[in-house]
ZAMAR-194424 format. One record per residue: residue number from 0; x, y, z of N, C-alpha, C in turn. Coordinates in steps of 0.02 Angstrom, whole numbers, plus 50000, padded with zeros to 5 digits. Layout:
ZAMAR-194424
> seq,nc1,nc2,nc3,cac1,cac2,cac3,cc1,cc2,cc3
> NUM,X,Y,Z,X,Y,Z,X,Y,Z $
...
end
This chain:
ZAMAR-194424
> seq,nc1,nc2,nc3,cac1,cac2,cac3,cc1,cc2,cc3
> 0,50538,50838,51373,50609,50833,51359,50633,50762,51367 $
> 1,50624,50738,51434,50612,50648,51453,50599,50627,51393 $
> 2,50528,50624,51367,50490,50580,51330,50538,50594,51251 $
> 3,50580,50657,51228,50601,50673,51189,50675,50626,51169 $
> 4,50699,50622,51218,50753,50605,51217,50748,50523,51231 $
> 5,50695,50502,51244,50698,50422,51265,50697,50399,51191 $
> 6,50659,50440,51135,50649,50422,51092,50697,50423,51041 $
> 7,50733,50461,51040,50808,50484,51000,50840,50426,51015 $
> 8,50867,50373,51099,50896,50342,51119,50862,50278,51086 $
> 9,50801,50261,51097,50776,50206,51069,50792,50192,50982 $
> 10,50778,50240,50966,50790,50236,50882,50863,50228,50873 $
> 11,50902,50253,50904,50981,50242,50888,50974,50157,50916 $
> 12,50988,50135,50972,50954,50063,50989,50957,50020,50935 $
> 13,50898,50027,50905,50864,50007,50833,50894,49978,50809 $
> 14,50924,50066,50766,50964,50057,50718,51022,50002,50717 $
> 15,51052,50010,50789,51118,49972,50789,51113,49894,50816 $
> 16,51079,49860,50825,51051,49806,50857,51028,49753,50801 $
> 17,51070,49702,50794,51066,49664,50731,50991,49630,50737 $
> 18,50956,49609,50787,50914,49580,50798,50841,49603,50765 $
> 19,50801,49565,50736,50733,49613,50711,50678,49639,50756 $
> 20,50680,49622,50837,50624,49656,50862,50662,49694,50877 $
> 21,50723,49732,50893,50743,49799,50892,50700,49853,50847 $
> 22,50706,49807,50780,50671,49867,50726,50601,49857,50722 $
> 23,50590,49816,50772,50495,49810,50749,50498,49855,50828 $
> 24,50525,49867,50870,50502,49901,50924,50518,49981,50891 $
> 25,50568,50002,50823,50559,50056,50815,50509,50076,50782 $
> 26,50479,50008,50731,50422,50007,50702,50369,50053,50732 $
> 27,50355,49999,50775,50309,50017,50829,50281,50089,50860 $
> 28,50342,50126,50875,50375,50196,50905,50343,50253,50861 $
> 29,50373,50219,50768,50342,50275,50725,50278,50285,50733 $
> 30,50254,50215,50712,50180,50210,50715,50123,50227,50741 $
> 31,50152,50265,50817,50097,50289,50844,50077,50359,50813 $
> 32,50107,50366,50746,50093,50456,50728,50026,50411,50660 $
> 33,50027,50339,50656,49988,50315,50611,49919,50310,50623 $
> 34,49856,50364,50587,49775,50373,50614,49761,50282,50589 $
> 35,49779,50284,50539,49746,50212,50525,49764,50141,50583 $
> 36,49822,50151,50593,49831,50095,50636,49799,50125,50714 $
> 37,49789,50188,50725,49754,50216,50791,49680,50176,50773 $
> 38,49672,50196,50735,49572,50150,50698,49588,50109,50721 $
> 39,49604,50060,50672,49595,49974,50689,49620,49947,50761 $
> 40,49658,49987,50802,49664,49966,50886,49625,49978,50921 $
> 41,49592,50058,50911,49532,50079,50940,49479,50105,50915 $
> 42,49432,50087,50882,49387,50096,50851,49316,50126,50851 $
> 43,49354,50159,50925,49270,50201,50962,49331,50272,50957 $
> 44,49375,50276,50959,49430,50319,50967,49443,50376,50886 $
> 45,49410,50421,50881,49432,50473,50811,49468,50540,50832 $
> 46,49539,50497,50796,49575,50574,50808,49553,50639,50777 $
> 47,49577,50687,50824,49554,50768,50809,49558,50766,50722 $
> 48,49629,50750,50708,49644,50755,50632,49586,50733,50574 $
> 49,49582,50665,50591,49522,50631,50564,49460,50664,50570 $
> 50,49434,50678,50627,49394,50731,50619,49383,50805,50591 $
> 51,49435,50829,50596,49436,50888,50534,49452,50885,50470 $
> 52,49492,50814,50436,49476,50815,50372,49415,50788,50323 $
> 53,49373,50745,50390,49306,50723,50354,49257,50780,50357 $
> 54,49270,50825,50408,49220,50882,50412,49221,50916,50363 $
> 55,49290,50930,50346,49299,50967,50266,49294,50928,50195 $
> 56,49266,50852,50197,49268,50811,50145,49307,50831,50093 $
> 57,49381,50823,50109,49451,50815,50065,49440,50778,50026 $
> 58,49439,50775,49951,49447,50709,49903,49520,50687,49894 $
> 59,49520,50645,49880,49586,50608,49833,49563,50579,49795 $
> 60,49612,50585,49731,49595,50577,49670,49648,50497,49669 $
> 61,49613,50450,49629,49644,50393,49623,49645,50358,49548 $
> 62,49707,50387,49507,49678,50342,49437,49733,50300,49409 $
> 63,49682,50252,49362,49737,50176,49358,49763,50194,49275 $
> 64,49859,50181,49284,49908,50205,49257,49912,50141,49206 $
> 65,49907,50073,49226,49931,50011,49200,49956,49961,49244 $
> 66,49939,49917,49220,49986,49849,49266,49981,49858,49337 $
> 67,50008,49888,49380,50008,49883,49449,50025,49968,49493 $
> 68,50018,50007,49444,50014,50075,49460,49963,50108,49445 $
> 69,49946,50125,49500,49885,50195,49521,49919,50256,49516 $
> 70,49898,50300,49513,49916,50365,49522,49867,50391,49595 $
> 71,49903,50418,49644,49849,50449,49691,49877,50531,49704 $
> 72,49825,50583,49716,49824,50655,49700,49797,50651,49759 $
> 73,49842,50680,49836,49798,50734,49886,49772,50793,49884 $
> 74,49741,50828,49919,49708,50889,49922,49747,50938,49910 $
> 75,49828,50932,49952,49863,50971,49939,49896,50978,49883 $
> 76,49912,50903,49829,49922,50895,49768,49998,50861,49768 $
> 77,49969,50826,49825,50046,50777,49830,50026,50724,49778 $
> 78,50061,50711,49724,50075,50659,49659,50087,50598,49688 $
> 79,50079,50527,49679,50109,50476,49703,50086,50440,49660 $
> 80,50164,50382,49627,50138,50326,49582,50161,50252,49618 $
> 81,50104,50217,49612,50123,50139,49635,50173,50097,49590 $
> 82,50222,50054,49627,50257,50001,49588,50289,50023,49518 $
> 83,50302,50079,49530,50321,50134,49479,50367,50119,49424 $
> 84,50388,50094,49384,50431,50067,49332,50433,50123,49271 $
> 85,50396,50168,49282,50419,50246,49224,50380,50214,49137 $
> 86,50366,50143,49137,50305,50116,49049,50250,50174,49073 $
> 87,50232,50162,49130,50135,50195,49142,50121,50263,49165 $
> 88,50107,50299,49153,50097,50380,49169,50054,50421,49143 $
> 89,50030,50463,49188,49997,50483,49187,50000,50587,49203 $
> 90,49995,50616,49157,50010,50681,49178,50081,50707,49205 $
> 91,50073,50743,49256,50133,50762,49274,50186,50722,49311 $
> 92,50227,50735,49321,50285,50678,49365,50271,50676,49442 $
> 93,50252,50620,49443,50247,50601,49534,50295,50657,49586 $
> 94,50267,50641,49598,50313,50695,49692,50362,50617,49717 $
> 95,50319,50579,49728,50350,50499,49779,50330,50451,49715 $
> 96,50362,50397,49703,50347,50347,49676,50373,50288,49734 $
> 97,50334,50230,49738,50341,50171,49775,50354,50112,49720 $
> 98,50395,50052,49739,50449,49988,49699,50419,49941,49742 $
> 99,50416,49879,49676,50421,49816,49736,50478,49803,49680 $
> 100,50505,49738,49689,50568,49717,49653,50567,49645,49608 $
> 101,50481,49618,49611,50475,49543,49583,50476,49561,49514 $
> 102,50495,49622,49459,50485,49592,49398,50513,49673,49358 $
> 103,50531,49686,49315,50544,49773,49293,50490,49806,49266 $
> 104,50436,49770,49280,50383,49808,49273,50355,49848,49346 $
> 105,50377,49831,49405,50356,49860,49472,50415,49889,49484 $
> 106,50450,49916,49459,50521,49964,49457,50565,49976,49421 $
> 107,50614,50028,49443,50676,50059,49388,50712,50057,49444 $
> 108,50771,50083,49401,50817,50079,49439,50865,50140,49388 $
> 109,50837,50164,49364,50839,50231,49350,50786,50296,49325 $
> 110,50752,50320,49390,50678,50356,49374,50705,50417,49367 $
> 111,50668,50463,49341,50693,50526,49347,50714,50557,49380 $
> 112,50778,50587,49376,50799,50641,49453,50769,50691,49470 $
> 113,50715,50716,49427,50658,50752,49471,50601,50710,49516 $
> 114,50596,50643,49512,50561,50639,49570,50573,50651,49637 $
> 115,50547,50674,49663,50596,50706,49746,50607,50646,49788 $
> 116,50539,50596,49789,50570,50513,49842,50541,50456,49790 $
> 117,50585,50441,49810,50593,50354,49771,50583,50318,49819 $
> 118,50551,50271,49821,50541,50243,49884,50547,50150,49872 $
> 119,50586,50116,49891,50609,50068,49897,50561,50016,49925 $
> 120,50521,49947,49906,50502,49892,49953,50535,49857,49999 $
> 121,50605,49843,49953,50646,49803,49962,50703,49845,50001 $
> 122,50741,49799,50054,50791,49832,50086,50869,49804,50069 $
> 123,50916,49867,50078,50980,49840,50059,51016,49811,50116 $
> 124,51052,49753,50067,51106,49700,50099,51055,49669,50149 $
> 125,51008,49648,50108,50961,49590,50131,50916,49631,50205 $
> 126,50925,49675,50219,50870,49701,50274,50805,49724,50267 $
> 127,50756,49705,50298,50703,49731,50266,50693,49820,50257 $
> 128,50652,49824,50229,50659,49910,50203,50581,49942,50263 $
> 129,50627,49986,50283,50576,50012,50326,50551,50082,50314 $
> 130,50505,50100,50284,50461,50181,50259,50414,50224,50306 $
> 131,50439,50252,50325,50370,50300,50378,50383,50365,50346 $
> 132,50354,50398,50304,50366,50476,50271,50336,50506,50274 $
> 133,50342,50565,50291,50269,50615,50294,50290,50673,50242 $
> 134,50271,50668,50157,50269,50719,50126,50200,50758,50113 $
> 135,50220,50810,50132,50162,50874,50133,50091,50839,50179 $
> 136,50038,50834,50149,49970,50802,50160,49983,50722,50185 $
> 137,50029,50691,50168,50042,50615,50140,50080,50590,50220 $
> 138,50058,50528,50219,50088,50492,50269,50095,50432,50235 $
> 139,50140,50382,50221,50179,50335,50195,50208,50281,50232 $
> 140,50190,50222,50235,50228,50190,50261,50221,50102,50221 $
> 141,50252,50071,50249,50248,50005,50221,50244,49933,50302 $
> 142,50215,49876,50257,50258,49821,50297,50265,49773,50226 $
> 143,50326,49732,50237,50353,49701,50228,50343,49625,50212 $
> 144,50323,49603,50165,50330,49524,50132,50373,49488,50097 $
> 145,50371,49452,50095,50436,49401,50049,50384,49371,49980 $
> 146,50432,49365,49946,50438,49355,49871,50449,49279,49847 $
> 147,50430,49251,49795,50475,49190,49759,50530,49209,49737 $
> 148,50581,49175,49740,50639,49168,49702,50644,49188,49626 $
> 149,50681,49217,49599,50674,49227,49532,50734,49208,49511 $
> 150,50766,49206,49417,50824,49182,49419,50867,49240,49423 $
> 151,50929,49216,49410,50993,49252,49416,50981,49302,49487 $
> 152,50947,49305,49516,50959,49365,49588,50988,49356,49627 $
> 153,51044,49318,49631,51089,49290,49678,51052,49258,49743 $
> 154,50997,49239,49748,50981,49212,49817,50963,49125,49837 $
> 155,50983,49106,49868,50993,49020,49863,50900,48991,49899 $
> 156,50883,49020,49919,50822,49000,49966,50777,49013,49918 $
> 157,50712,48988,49927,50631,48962,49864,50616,49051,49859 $
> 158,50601,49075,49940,50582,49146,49943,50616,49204,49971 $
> 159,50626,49270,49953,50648,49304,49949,50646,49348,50028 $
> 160,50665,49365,50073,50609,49360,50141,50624,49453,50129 $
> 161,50559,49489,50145,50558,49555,50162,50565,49566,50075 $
> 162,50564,49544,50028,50581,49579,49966,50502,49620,49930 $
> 163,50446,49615,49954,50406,49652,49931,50388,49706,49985 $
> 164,50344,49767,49976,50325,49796,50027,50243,49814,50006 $
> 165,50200,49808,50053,50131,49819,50064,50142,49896,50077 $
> 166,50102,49956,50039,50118,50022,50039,50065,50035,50067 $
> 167,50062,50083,50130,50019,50108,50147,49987,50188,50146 $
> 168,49958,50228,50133,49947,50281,50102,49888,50315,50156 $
> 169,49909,50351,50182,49865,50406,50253,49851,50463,50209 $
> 170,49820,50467,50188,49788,50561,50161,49719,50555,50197 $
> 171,49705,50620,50204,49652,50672,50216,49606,50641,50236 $
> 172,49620,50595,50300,49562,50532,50338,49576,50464,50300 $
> 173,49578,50456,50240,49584,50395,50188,49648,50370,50211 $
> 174,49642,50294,50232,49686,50236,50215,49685,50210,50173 $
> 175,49746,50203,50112,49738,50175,50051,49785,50124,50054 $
> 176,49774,50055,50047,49848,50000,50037,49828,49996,49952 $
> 177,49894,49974,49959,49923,49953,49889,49978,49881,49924 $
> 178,49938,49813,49879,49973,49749,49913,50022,49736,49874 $
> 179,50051,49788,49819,50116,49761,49808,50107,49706,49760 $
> 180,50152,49660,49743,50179,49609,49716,50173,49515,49751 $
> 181,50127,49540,49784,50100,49484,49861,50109,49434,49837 $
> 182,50148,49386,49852,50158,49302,49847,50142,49263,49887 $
> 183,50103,49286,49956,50093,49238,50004,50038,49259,50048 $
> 184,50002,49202,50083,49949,49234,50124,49966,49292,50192 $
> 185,49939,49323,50210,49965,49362,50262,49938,49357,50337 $
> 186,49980,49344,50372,49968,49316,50443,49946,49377,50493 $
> 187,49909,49351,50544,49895,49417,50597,49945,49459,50599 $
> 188,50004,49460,50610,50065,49510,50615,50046,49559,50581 $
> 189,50044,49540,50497,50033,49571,50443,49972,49626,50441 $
> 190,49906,49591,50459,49863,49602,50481,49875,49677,50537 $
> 191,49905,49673,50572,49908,49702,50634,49955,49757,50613 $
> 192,50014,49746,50568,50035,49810,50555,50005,49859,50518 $
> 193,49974,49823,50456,49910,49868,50407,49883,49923,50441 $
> 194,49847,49888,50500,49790,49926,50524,49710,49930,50475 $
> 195,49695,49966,50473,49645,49973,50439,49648,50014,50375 $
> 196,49609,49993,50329,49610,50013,50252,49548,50028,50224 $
> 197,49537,50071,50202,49469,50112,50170,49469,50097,50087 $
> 198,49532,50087,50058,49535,50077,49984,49600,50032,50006 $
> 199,49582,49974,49950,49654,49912,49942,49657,49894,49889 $
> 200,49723,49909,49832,49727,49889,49785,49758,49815,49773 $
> 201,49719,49780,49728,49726,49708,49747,49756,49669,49677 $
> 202,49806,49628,49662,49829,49599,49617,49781,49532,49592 $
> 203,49766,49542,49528,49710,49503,49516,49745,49426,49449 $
> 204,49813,49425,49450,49825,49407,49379,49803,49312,49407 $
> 205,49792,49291,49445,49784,49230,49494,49859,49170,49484 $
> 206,49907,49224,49438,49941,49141,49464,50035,49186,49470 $
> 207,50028,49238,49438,50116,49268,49455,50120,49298,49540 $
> 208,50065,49328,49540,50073,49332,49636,50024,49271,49675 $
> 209,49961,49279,49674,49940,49245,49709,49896,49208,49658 $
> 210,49863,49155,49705,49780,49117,49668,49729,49159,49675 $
> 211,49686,49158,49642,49607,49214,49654,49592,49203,49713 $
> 212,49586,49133,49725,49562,49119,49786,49610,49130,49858 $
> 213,49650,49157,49842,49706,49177,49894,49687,49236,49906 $
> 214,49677,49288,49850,49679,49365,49865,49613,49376,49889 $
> 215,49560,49341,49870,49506,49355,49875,49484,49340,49954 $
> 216,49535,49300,49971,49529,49289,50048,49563,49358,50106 $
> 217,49622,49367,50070,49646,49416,50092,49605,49483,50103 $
> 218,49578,49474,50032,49539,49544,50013,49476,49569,50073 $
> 219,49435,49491,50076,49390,49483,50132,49403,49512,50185 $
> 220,49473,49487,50220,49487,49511,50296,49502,49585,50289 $
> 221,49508,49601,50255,49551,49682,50252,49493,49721,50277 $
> 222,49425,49695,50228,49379,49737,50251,49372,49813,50236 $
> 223,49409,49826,50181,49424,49911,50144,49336,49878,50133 $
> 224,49329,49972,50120,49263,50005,50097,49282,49993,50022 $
> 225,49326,49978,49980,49332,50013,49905,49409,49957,49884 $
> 226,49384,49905,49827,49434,49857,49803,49447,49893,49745 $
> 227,49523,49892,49715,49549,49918,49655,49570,49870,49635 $
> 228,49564,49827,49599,49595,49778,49554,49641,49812,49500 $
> 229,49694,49767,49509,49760,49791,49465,49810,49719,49442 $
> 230,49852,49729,49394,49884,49667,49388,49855,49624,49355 $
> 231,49815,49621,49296,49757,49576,49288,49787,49518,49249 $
> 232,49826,49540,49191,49836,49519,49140,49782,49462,49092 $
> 233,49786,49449,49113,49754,49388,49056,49678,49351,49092 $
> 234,49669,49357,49140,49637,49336,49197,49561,49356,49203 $
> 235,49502,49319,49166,49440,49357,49163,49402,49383,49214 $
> 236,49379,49455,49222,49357,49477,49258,49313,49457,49317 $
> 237,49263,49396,49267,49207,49371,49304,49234,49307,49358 $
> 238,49278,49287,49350,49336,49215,49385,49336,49275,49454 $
> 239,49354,49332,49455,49377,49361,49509,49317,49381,49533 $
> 240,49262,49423,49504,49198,49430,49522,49173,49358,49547 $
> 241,49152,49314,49505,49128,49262,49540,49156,49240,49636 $
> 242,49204,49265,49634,49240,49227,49699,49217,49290,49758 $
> 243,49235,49357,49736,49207,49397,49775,49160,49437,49790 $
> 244,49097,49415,49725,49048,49445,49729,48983,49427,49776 $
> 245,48984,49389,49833,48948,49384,49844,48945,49409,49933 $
> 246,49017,49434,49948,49024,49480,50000,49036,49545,49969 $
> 247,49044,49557,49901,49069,49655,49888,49002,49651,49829 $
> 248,48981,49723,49830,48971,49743,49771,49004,49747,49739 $
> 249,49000,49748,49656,49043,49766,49590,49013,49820,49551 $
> 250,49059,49865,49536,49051,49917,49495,49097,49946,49448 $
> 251,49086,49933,49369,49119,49914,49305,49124,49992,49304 $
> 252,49168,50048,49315,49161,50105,49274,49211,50136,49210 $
> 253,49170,50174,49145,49196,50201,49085,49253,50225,49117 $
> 254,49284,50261,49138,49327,50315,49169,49397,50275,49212 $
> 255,49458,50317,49213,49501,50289,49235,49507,50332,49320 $
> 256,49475,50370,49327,49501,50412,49392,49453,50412,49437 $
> 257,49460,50405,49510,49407,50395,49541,49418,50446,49597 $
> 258,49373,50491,49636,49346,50522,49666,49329,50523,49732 $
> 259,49357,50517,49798,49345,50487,49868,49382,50546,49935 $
> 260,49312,50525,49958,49326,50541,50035,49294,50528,50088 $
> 261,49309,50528,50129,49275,50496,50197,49203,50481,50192 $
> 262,49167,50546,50176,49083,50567,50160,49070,50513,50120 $
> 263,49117,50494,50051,49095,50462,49997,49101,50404,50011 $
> 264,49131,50363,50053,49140,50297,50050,49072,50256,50043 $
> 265,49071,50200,50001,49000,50159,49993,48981,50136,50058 $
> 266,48941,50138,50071,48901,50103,50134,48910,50043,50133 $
> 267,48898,49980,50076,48933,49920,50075,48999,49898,50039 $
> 268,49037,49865,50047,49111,49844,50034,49088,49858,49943 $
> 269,49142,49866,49903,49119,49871,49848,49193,49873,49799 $
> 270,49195,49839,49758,49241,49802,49688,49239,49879,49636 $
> 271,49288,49921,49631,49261,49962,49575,49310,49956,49537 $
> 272,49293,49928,49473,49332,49903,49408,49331,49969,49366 $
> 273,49427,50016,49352,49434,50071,49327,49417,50053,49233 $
> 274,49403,50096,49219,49455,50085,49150,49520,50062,49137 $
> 275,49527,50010,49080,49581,49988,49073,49603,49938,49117 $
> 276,49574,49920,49170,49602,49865,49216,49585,49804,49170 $
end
């Protein structure tokens, strides 16, 4: 009841407290319901949960939509589209769709009113946007990066601060990131909120978000079992292979949808290039 109510008090706190480690201490608070960030703190440590969904080798289904959206399918058949802008689709209508805000191709701003959550990168009246959701199977959350400046968006400063969000995706043992619209390297903080990642979808175009050689650094530390390249545009495959092929395997496949679970993960780090990327 104690422990119940300290927590109700802290989150109101939070909320009302102009300061930002108020909200990184509520951060914090959610987070302990997060298996992935439980991994990467303790790593001899497997929750019960984690253990009963690898015992049952749950798949999730993961397939690439266009440009910077995946589609991901839990066991239970929770729908979810990345950077969602309503051009790329695939089958039925998402359950959750996730926004970053650098371009109208990583969002709308009018999606269908049957999607049940819309889920925001960016936070209003300049605050960063904070996501911890648990629909059905799905655990959801984000952290928070800043952006370049773009025109007309009313903002006077080079970068945008908190305007992208790094999506993080908890199903059925699987940590999945999705880096969003990433304009900048990411510091231990960053690092430290992630936690750990089993699949990371990575923006490959080398010069509207990052340099190759930027992501590919990023990509390194993350240390996911499974790279999704997305975002490519114009940008030859082998420029990005060359830079990271000599810590990941690469694997070119016909097919847009990919197949994963705990059991399945590759034994070494590994690049798998969908269809259409």
């Amino acid at each position: 009841m104690l422990r119940c109510l300290f927590v109700v008090v802290a989150g109101l706190i939070a909320l009302l407290a102009p300061d930002r480690g108020a909200r990184s201490a509520l951060a914090a608070e959610a987070g302990r319901s997060s298996e992935c960030l439980a991994m990467a703190q303790g790593p001899r440590a497997t929750p019960v949960s984690l253990r009963r969904t690898a015992g049952a080798a749950a798949s999730v289904s993961i397939s690439y939509a266009g440009h910077a959206t995946y589609y991901i399918e839990s066991p239970d058949g929770v729908r979810i589209a990345t950077d969602f802008s309503g051009r790329y689709t695939l089958g039925r209508l998402p359950d959750v769709v996730t926004m970053n805000r650098a371009h109208a191709t990583h969002y709308s701003l009018a999606p269908d009113p049957n999607i049940k959550h819309v889920l925001h990168g960016w936070g209003d009246d300049r605050e960063p946007a904070h996501v911890h959701l648990r629909v059905g199977d799905v655990l959801i959350r984000n952290v928070t990066t800043d952006i370049r400046r773009y025109q007309f968006d009313g903002f006077d400063a080079a970068m945008i601060k908190d305007g992208n969000s790094i999506f993080i995706f908890e199903i059925a043992g699987l940590c999945i990131g999705h880096l969003g619209h990433l304009h900048h390297k990411l510091d231990d903080s960053h690092f430290a909120q992630i936690g750990r990642l089993d699949v990371v979808m990575v923006p490959i175009d080398g010069g509207y978000t990052m340099s190759l050689e930027g992501i590919s650094d990023i990509t390194k530390r993350l240390r996911a079992s499974v790279v999704l390249p997305m975002h490519r545009f114009m940008t030859p495959l082998d420029d990005f292979m060359q830079r990271i092929g000599r810590d990941f395997v690469i694997e070119q496949r016909s097919e847009r949808t990919l197949e994963l679970s705990r059991d399945t993960l590759p034994t070494a780090p590994t690049v798998i290039i969908l269809d259409g990327v």
